[in-house]
PALUM-599020 format. One record per residue (C-alpha): residue number from 1; residue in three letters; chain; x, y, z. Coordinates in steps of 0.25 Angstrom, whole numbers, plus 5000, padded with zeros to 4 digits. Example, Ala and Ser with C-alpha at 12.3 -4.5 7.8 and 13.67 -1.06 7.14 Angstrom:
# residues 2
ATOM numar fipa zafi    X    Y    Z
ATOM     1  ALA    A 5049 4982 5031
ATOM     2  SER    A 5055 4996 5029
END
This chain:
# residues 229
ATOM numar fipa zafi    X    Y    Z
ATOM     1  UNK    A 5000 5000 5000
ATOM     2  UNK    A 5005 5013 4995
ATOM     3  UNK    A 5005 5025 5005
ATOM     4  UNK    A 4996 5034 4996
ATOM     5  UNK    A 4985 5021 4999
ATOM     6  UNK    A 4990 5024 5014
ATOM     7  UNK    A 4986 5038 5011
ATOM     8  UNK    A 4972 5035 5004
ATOM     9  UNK    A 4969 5026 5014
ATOM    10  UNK    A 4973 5035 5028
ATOM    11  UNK    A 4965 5047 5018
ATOM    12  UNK    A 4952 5041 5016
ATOM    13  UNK    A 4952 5035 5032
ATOM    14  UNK    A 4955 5048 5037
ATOM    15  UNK    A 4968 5040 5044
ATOM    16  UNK    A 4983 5045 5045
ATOM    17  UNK    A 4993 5033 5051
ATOM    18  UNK    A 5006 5038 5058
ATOM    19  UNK    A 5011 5024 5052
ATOM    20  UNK    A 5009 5021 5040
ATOM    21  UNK    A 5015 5005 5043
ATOM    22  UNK    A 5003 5003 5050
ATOM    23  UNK    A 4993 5006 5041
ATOM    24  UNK    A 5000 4998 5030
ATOM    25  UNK    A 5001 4986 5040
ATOM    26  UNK    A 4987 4988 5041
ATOM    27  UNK    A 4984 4985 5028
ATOM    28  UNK    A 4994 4974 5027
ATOM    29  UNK    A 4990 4960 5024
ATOM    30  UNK    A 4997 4947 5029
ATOM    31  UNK    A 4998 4944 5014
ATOM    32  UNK    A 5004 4957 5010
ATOM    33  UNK    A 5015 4955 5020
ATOM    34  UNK    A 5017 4939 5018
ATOM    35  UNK    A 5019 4943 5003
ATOM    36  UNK    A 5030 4954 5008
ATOM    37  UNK    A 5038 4950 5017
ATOM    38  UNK    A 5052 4957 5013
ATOM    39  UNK    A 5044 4968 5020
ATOM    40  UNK    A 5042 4971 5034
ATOM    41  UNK    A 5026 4972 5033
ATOM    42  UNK    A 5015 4968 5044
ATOM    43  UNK    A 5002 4964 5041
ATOM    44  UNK    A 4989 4969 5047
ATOM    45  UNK    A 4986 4956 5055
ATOM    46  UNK    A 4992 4963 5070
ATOM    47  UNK    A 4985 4978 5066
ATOM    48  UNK    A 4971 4968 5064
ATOM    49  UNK    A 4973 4962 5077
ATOM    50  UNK    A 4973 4977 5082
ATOM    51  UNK    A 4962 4982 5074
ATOM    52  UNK    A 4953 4972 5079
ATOM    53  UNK    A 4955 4975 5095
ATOM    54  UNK    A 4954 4988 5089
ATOM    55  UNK    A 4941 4988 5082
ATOM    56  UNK    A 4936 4981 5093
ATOM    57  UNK    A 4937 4992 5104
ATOM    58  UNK    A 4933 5003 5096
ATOM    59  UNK    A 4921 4996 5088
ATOM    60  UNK    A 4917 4991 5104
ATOM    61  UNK    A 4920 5006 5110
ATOM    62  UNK    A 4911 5012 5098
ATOM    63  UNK    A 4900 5002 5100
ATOM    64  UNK    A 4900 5005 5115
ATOM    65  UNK    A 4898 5020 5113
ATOM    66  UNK    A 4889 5019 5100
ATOM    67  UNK    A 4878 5009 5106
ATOM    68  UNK    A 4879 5012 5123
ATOM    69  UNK    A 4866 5003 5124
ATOM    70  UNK    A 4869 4992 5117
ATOM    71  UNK    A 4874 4979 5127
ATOM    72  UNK    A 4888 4972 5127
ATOM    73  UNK    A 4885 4962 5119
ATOM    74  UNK    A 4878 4969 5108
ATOM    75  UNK    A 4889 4977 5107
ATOM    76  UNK    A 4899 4965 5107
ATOM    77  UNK    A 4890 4959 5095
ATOM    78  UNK    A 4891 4973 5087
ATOM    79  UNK    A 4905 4974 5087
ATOM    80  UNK    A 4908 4960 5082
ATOM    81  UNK    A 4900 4965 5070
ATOM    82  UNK    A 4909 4978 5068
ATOM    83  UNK    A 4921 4971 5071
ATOM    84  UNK    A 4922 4958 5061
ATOM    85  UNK    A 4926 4955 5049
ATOM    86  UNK    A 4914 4959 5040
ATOM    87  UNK    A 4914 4973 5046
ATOM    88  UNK    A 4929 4975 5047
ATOM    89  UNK    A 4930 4972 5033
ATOM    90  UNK    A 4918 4980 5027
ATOM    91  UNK    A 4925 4991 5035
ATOM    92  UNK    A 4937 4989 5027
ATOM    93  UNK    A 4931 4987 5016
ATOM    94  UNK    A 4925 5001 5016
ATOM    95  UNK    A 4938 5009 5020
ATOM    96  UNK    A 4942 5000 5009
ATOM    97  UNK    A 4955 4996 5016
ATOM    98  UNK    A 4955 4984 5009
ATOM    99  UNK    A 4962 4991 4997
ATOM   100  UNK    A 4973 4996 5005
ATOM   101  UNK    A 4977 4980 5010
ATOM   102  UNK    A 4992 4975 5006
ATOM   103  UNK    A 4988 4960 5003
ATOM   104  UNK    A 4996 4949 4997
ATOM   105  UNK    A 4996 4944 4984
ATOM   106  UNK    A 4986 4932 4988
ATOM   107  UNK    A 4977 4939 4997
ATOM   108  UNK    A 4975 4950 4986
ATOM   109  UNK    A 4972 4939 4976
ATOM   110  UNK    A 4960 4931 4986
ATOM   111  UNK    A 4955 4946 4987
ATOM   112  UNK    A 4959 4949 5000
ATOM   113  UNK    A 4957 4963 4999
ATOM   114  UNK    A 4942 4961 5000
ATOM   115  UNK    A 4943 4950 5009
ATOM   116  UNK    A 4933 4953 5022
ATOM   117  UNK    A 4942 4948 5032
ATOM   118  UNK    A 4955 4954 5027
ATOM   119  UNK    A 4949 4968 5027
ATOM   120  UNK    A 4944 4965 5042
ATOM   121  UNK    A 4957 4963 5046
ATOM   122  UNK    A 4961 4976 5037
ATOM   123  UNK    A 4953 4984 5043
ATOM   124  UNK    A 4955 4976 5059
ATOM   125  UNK    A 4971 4981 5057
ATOM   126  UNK    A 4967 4995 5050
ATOM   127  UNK    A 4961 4999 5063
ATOM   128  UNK    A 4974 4992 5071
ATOM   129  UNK    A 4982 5002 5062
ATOM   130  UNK    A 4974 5014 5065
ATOM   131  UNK    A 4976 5010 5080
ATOM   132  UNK    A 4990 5008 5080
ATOM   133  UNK    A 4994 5022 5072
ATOM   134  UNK    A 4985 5031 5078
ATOM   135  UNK    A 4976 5025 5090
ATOM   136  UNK    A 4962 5023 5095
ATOM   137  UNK    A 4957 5035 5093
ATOM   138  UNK    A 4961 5035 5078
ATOM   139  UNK    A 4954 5020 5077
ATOM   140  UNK    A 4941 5024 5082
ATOM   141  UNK    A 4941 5037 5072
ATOM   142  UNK    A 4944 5028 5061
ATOM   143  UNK    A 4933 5019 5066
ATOM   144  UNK    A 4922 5029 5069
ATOM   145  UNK    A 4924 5034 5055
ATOM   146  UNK    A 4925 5021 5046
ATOM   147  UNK    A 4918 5011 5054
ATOM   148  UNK    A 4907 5014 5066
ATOM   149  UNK    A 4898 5023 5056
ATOM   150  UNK    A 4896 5010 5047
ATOM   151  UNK    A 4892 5002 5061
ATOM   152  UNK    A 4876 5003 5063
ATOM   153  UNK    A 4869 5001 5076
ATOM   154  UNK    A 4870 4984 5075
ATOM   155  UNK    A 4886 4984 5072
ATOM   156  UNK    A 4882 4981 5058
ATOM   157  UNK    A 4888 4989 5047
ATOM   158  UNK    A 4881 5001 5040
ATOM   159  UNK    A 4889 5002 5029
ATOM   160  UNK    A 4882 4998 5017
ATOM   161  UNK    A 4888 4990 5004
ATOM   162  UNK    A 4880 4995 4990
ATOM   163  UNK    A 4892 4988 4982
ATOM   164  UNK    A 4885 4974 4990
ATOM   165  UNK    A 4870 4980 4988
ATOM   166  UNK    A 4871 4985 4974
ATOM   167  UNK    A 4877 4971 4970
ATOM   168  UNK    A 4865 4965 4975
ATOM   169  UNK    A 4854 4974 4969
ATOM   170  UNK    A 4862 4973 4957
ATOM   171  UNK    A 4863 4959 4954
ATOM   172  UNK    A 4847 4955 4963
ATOM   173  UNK    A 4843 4964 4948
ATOM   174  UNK    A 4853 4958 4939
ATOM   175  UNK    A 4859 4971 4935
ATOM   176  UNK    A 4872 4967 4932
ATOM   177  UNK    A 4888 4968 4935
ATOM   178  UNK    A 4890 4980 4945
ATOM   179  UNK    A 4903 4988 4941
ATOM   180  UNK    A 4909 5000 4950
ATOM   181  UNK    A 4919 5008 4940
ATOM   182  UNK    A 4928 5020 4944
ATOM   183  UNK    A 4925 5031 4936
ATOM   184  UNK    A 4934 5042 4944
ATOM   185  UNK    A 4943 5044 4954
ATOM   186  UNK    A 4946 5056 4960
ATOM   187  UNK    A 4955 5063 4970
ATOM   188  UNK    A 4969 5059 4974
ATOM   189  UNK    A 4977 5046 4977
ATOM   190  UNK    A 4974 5047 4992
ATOM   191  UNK    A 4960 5055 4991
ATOM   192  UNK    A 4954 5046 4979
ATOM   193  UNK    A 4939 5046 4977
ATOM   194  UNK    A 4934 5037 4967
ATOM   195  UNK    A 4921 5037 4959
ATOM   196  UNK    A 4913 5023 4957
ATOM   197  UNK    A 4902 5020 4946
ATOM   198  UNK    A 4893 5010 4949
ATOM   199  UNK    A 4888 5000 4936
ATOM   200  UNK    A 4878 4989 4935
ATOM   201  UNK    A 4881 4984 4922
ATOM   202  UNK    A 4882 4997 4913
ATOM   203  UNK    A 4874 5006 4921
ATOM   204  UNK    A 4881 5016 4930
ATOM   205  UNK    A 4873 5015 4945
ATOM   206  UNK    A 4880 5024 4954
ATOM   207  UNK    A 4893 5031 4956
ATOM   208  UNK    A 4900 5033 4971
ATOM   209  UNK    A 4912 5041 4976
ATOM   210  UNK    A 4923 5036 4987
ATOM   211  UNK    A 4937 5038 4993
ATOM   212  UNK    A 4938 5023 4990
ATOM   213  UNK    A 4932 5014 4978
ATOM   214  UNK    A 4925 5004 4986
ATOM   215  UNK    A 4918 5017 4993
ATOM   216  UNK    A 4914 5024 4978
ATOM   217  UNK    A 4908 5010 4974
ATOM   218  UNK    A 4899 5009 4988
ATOM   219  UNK    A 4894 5023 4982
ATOM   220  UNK    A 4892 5021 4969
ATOM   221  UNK    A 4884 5007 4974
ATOM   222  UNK    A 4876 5015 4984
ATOM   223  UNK    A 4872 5023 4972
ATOM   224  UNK    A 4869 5011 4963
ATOM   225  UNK    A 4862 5006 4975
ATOM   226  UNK    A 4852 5016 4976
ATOM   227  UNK    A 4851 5018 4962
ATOM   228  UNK    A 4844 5003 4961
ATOM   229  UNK    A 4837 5003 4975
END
């Protein structure tokens, strides 16, 4: 991973590391490093350890103040829905961290940039990261803006996938192949916003804007979405 992907990614995050060596290692895969060894690399497996502990107090100290009423065991059963590996890779997914991951040759091959237990752990050593360069205080910021307003009031997630719902309405009325296309990118390296268009066979649905290509799709399928409800 090139610096200036350091910079795009600390950018759209609104995050600044002291040390750079721990972001990378946060991104850093078993794989990658099992595929490099003439290079004095670590991998993310000790920063997910962290994370995990991590995520675990401050989604417990967030659900304590946020629902005071609700019992022990409640609260028990909705952190276990925030903090596994659906969630945690949905998060991910979202931030699009997946992008960003130094995998080896095999595990790039099996699609291990999309695979829901890699990006839990990504996301598990993330937060580690985070922790270790900057504290507490900078975890919970981080939290509170990317992860707790997609938490509803069962633990469940709010955030909603129009790519998954459009594919479904689409093909339930036979419509045809869905295609996302590009048409524009604006801005520089580390600022980027790309533009998406949406296509059900030759027809143009919807178009969407994002600091990241998975996000300009999720617009341009909202607006297809709505279009054909």
């Amino acid at each position: 991973m090139k610096h200036d992907k350091f910079d795009e990614l600390q950018q759209r995050l609104q995050l600044h590391f002291r040390t750079i060596r721990l972001l990378r290692q946060a991104f850093t895969h078993t794989s990658y490093v099992n595929e490099h060894r003439q290079t004095a690399m670590e991998h993310n497996e000790r920063l997910e350890f962290l994370g995990d502990a991590i995520l675990q107090l401050t989604v417990s100290e967030f659900l304590y103040k946020t629902f005071p009423e609700r019992p022990e065991g409640q609260l028990t059963r909705m952190r276990a829905s925030i903090v596994c590996e659906p969630s945690l890779a949905r998060f991910a997914d979202l931030l699009d961290l997946g992008s960003h991951v130094l995998l080896g040759r095999g595990e790039e091959q099996l699609g291990g940039r999309q695979r829901p237990a890699l990006l839990a752990d990504l996301f598990e050593a993330f937060v580690g990261a985070i922790y270790l360069d900057q504290g507490l205080d900078a975890v919970r910021a981080f939290l509170t803006a990317h992860m707790f307003p997609h938490i509803d009031s069962d633990g469940g997630l709010l955030v909603k996938d129009f790519k998954s719902n459009l594919q479904e309405k689409a093909q339930h009325a036979g419509m045809g192949t869905i295609e996302y296309r590009i048409v524009e990118e604006r801005g520089p390296a580390h600022d980027r916003e790309f533009i998406v268009e949406v296509f059900i066979g030759d027809t143009s649905y919807g178009s969407g804007s994002g600091r990241t290509k998975k996000e300009a799709e999720q617009q341009a399928a909202a607006e297809a979405w709505r279009k054909l409800a």
